[in-house]
N, C-alpha and C positions, 0 to 999 in steps of 0.2 A: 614900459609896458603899455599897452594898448588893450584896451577894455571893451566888448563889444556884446550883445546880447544875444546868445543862440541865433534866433530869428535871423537878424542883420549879419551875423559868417554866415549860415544857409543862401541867404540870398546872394550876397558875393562870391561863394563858390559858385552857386546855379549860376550868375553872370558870368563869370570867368568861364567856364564850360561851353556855353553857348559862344563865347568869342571864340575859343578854341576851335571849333565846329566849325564857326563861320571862318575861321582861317582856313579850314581844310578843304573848305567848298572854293575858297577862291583859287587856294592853291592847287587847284584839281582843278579848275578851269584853266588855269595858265599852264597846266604842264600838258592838257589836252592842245593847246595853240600852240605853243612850242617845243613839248617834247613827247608829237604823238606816239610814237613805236615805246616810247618809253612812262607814259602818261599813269596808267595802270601800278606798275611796280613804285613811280615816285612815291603817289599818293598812299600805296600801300606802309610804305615806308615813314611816311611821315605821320599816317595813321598810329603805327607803332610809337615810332618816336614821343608823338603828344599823348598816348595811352587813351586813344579813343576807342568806343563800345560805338563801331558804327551800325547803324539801322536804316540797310539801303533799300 
């Protein structure tokens, strides 16, 4: 069991979140360099996948 204080999991999920984010942003740039025609739908998709609330 692992014992942690409200405060401290809020802040590890808000971290975790933001990484998630920042994955989606990378990954939205590389599908833009390499899979332009297809760039849109990946990102879309990966959006879903990770259950992001985007705010473009």
């Amino acid at each position: 069991m692992i014992e942690l204080p409200v405060g401290q999991v809020r802040a590890l999920i808000t971290g975790a979140e933001a990484d998630l984010r920042d994955f989606h942003s990378l990954a939205g740039t590389w599908a833009e360099q390499h899979l332009p025609t297809h760039a849109a739908a990946v990102t879309a998709a990966l959006a879903r996948a990770l259950d992001l609330e985007l705010t473009e």
